[in-house]
Each structure stands twice: as structure tokens, then as C-alpha cells.
Residue frames as qw, qx, qy, qz and C-alpha x, y, z in Angstrom:
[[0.092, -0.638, 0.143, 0.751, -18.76, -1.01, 18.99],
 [0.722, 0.570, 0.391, -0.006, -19.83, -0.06, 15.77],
 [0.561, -0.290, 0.398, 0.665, -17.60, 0.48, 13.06],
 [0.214, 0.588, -0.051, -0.778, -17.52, 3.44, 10.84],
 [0.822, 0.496, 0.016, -0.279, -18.55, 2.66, 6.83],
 [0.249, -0.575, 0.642, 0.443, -15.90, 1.08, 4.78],
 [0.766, 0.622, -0.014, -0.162, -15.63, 0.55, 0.97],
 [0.610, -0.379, 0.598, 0.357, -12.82, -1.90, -0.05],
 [0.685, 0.666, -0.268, -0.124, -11.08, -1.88, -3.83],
 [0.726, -0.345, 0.568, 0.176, -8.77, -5.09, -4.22],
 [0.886, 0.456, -0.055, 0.065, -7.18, -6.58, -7.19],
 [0.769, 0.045, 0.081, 0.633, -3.47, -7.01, -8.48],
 [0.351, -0.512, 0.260, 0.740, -0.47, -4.41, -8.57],
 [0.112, -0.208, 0.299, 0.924, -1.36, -2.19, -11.29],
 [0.131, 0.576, 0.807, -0.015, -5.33, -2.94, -11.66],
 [0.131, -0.505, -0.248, -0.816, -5.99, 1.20, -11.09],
 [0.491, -0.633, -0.591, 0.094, -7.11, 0.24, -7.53],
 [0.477, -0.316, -0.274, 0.773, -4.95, 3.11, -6.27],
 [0.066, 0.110, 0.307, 0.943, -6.43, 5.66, -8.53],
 [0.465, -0.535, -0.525, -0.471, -10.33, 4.52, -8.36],
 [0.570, -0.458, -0.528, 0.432, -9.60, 4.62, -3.77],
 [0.230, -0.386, -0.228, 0.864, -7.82, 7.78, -3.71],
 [0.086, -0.126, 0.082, -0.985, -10.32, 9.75, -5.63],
 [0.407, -0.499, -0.730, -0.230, -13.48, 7.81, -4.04],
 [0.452, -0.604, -0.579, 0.309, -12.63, 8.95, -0.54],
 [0.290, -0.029, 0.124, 0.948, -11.41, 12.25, -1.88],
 [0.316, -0.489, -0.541, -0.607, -15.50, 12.50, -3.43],
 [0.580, -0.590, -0.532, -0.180, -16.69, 11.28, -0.22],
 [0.388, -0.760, 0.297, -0.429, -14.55, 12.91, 2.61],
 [0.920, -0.370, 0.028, -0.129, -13.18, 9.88, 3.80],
 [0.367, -0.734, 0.514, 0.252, -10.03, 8.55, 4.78],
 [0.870, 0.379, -0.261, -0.176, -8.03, 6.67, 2.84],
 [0.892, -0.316, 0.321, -0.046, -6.19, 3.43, 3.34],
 [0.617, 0.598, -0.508, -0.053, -2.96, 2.25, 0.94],
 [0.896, -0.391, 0.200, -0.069, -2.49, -0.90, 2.47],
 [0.878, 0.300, -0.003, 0.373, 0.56, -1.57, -0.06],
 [0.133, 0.791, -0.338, 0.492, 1.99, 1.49, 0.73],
 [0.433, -0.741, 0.501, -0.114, 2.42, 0.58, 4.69],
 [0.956, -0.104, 0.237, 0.141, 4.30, -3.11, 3.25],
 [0.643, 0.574, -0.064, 0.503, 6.32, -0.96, 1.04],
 [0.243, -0.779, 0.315, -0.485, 7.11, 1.55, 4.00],
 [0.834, -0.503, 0.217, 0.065, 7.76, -1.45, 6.26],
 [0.923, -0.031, 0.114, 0.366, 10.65, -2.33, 3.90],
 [0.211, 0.875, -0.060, 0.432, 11.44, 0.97, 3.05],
 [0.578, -0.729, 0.202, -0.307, 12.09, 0.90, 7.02],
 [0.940, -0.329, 0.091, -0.009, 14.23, -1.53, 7.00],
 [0.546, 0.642, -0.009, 0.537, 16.56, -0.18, 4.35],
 [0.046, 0.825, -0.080, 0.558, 16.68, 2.68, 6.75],
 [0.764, -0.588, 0.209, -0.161, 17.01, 0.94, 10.19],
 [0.225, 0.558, -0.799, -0.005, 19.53, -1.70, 8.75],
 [0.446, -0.153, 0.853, -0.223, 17.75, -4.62, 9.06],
 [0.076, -0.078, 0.869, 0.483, 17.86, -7.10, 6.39],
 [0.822, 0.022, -0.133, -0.553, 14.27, -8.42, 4.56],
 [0.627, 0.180, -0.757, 0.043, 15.83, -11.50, 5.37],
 [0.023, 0.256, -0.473, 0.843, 15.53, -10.77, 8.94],
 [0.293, -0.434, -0.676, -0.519, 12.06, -11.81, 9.91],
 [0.350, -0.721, -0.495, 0.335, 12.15, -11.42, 13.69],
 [0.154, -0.306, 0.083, 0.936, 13.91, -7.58, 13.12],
 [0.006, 0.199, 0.435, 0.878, 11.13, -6.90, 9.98],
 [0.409, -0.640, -0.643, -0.103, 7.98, -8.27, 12.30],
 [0.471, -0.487, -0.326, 0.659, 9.42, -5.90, 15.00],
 [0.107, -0.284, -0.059, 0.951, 9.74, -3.22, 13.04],
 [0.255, -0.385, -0.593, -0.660, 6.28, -3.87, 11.37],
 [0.481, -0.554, -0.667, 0.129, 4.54, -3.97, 14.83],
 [0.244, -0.696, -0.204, 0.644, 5.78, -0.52, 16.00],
 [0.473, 0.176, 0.388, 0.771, 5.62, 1.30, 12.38],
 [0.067, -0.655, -0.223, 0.719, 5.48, 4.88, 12.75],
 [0.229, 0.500, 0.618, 0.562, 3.31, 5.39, 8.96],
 [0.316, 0.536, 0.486, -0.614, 1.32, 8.61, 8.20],
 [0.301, 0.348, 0.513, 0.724, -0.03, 9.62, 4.69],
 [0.042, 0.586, 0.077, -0.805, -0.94, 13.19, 3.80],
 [0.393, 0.784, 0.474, -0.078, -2.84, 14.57, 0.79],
 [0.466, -0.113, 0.204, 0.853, -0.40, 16.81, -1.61],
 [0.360, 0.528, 0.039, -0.768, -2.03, 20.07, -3.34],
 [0.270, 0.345, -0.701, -0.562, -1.87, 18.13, -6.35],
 [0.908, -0.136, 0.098, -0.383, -3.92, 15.13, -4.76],
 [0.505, 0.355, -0.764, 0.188, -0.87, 13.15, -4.89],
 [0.750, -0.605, 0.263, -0.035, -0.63, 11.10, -0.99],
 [0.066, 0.710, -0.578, 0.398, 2.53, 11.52, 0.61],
 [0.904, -0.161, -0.320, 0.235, 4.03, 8.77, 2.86],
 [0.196, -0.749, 0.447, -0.447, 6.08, 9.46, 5.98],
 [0.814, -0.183, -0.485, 0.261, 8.22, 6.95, 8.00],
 [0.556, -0.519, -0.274, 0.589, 8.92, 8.36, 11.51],
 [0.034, 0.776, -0.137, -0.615, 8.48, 12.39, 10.04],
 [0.324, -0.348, 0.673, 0.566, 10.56, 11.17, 6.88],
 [0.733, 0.342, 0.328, -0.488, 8.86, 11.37, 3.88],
 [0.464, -0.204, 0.843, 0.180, 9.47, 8.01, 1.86],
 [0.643, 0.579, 0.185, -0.467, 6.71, 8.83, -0.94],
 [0.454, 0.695, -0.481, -0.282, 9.45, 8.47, -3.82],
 [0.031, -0.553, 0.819, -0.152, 11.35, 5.65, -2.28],
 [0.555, 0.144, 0.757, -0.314, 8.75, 3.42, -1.44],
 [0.759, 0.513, 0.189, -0.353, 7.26, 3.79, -5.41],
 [0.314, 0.657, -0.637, -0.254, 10.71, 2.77, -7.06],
 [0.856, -0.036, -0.447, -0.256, 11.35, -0.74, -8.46],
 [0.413, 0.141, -0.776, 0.456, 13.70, -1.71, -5.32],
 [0.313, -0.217, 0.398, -0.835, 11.02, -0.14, -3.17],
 [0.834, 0.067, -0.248, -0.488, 8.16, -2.78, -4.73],
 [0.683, 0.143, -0.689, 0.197, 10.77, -5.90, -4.25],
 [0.114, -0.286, 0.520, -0.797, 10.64, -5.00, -0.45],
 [0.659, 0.069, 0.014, -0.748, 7.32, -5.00, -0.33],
 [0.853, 0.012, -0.337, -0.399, 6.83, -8.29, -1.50],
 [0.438, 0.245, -0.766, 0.403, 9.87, -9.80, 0.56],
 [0.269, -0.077, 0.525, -0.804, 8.11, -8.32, 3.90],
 [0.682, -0.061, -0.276, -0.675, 4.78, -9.36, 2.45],
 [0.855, 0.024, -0.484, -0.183, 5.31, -12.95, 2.08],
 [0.066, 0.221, -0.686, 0.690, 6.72, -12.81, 5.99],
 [0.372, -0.465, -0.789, 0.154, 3.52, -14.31, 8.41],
 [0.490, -0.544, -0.245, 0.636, 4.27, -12.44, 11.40],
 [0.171, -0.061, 0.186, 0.966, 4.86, -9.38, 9.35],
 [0.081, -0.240, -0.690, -0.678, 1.44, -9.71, 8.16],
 [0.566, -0.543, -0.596, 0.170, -0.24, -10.06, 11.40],
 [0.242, -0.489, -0.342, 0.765, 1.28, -7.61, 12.74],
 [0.101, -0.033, 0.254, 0.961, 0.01, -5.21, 9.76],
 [0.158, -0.393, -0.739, -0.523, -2.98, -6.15, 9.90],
 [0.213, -0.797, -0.472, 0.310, -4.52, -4.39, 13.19],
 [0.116, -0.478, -0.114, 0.863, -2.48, -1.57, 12.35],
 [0.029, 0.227, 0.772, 0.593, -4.48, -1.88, 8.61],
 [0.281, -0.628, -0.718, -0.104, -7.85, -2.15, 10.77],
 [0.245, -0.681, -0.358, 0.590, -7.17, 1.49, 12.97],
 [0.007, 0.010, -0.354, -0.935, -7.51, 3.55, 9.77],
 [0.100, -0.540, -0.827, -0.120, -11.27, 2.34, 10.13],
 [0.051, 0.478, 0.479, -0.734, -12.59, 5.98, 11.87],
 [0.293, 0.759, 0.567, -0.129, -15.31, 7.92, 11.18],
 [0.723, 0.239, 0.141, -0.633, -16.74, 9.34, 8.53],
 [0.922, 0.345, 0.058, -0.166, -15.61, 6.34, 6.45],
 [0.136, -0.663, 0.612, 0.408, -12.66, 4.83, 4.79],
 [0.865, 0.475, -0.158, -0.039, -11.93, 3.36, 1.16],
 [0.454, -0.527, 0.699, 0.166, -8.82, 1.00, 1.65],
 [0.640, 0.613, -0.405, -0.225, -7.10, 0.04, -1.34],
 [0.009, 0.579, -0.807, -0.112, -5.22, -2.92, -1.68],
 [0.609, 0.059, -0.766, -0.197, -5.16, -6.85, -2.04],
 [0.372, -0.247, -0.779, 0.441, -7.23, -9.07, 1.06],
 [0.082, -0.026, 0.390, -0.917, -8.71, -5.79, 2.28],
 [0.655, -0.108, -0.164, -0.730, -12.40, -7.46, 1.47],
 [0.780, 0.328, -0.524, -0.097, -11.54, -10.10, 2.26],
 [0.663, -0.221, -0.483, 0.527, -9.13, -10.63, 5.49],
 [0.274, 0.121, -0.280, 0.912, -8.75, -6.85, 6.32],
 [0.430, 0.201, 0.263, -0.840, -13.03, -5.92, 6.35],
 [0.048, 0.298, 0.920, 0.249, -14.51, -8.98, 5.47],
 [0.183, 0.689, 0.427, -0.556, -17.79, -6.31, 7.20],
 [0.177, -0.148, 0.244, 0.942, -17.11, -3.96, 4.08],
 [0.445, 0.481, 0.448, -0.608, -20.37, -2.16, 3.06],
 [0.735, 0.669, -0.100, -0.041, -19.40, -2.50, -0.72],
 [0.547, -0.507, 0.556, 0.366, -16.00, -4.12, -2.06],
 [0.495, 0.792, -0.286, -0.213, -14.96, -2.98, -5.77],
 [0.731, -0.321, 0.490, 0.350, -12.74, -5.53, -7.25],
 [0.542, 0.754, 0.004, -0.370, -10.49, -4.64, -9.98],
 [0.854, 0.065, 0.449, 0.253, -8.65, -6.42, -12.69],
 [0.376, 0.753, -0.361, -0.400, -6.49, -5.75, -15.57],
 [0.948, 0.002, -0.134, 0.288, -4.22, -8.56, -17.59],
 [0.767, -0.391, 0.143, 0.488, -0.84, -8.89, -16.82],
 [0.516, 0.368, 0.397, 0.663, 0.49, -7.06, -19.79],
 [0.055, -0.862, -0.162, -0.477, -1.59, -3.64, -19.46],
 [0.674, -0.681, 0.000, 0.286, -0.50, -4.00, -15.18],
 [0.534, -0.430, 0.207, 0.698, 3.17, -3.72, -16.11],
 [0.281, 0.590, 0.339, 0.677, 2.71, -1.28, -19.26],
 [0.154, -0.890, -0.338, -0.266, 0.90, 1.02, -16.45],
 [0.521, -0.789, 0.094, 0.311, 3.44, 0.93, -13.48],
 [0.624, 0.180, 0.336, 0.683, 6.39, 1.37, -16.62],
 [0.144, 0.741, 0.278, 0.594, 4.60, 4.43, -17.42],
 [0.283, -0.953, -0.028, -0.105, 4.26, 5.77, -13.99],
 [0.773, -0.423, 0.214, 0.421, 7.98, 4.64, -12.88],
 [0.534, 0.266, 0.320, 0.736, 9.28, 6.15, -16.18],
 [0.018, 0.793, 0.164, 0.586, 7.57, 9.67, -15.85],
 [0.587, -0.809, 0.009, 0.007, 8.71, 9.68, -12.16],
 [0.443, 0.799, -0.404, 0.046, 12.26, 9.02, -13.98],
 [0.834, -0.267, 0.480, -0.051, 13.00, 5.90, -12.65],
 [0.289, 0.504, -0.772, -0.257, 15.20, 3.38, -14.84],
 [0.745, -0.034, 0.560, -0.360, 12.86, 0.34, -15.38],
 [0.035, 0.256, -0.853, -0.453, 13.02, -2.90, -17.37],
 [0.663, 0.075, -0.004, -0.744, 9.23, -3.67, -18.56],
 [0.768, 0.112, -0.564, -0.282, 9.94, -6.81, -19.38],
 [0.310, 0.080, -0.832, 0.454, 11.02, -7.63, -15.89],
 [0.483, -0.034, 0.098, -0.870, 7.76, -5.54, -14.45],
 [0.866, -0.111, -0.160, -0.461, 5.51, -8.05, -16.32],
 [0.659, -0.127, -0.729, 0.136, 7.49, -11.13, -14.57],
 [0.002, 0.038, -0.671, 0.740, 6.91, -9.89, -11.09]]
């Protein structure tokens, strides 16, 4: 079976990979992929289910059956949904990020995210954003866009967006994560 195109954009947590994805596949028609979004939604899920990040057979369980969609806002914003629910805000706050990486650095969590990573693959194309996605998620990729920033600019950027979304953040904790 051939698989539709796919154009991967990796780097670190605040690189701009999310910005340069969603409006590539916006240009091109294509789907798009926020792989960080479904690790932040997995813990987001768990918050909501009640089942610790500590929890690894309960977070793999509920990463293997996660009921994700994302949607397209008038603004071009993309919307997140857990099971109808939409988690867009929740999933971008700093407790939402610390999730994320707890679930991440789970095995078994990963595994299971990763086929559900690979069924966003459909035609006409898809631009999947995140870290691995050239790499372990479409090693195939027809082009793979890595971007970079240093550490310093990274947390200066997600400060800015986490502050205009009126979050209470401590930058100086940003750039250690």
C-alpha cells in the first residue's frame, strides 16, 4: 500500500515547528499532525479520567484507546478535543506541558502513540509537526524540515505565548525545562 505524501518539521519545544506545519498544510490542503499535542492530550486525559502520570499501566491504556480530534478555528488557530471535550487551552498551560513530558518519557505510552501518530497519514498529504516524526514516526518522509532555536529564544517564545493566553508563568523555570 502506498502511502500518501508526508512532510515532517522536528526540532525542540519552542523551535516555531508548530507555526511553520500548521500554515504549510494550511498552503497545501493537507492534514495536519501535532504529535505533541496528542502527548499533551494523553495527560490532559488523565487529569480528567483520574489516573495518575505515575500510573503507567492506566496512562498506556488510556494512550492506546485515545479518543483525539483537532479542528481548524476561523482564526486558523487548531482546536483539540478529548472524547467531544475541547482541551485546546488546557493542554497549552504550563501544568498541561509537565504532563506531556511525564507520559512522554513512559515506553509503552509511546508505542502505543505511535500507530495512532502513523493513521493521520491519508490522502492528499500530511505535515506532522513534532520531535522523532522524521525520524521514528516517517522515517519514508518526502522532505523533513528541521528546526532549531537556542534555549533562551525557545522559552522567551512559549513565555510570550503562555502570557498573552494569560497564563501565570515563571520564564526562568520555562528555560530549565
Amino acid at each position: 500500500m502506498t502511502l500518501p505524501p508526508v512532510i515532517t518539521v522536528d526540532g525542540p519545544s519552542g523551535a516555531g515547528k508548530g507555526t511553520v506545519s500548521h500554515l504549510l498544510a494550511d498552503t497545501l490542503g493537507w492534514h495536519f499532525l501535532d504529535s505533541g499535542a496528542l502527548y499533551r492530550v494523553t495527560g490532559q486525559a488523565c487529569l480528567i479520567e483520574g489516573v495518575a502520570w505515575d500510573n503507567h499501566a492506566g496512562v498506556t491504556d488510556i494512550a492506546r484507546t485515545l479518543d483525539v480530534s483537532f479542528t481548524s478555528a476561523p482564526g486558523g488557530e487548531v482546536l483539540v478535543a478529548y472524547k467531544g471535550r475541547d482541551v485546546s487551552r488546557a493542554i497549552r498551560t504550563e501544568e498541561g506541558g509537565r504532563g506531556a513530558s511525564t507520559v512522554a518519557a513512559i515506553p509503552s505510552v509511546r508505542t502505543a502513540l505511535l500507530q495512532r501518530q502513523r493513521e493521520f497519514a491519508k490522502p492528499p498529504g500530511l505535515v506532522a509537526d513534532g520531535r522523532d516524526m522524521g525520524t521514528v514516526v516517517f522515517p519514508q518522509a518526502e522532505l523533513k524540515i528541521c528546526l532549531t532555536a537556542t534555549a533562551s529564544e525557545r522559552a522567551e517564545r512559549r513565555y510570550k505565548q503562555l502570557i498573552a493566553k494569560g497564563e501565570s508563568v515563571s520564564l526562568p523555570r520555562l528555560l530549565e525545562d
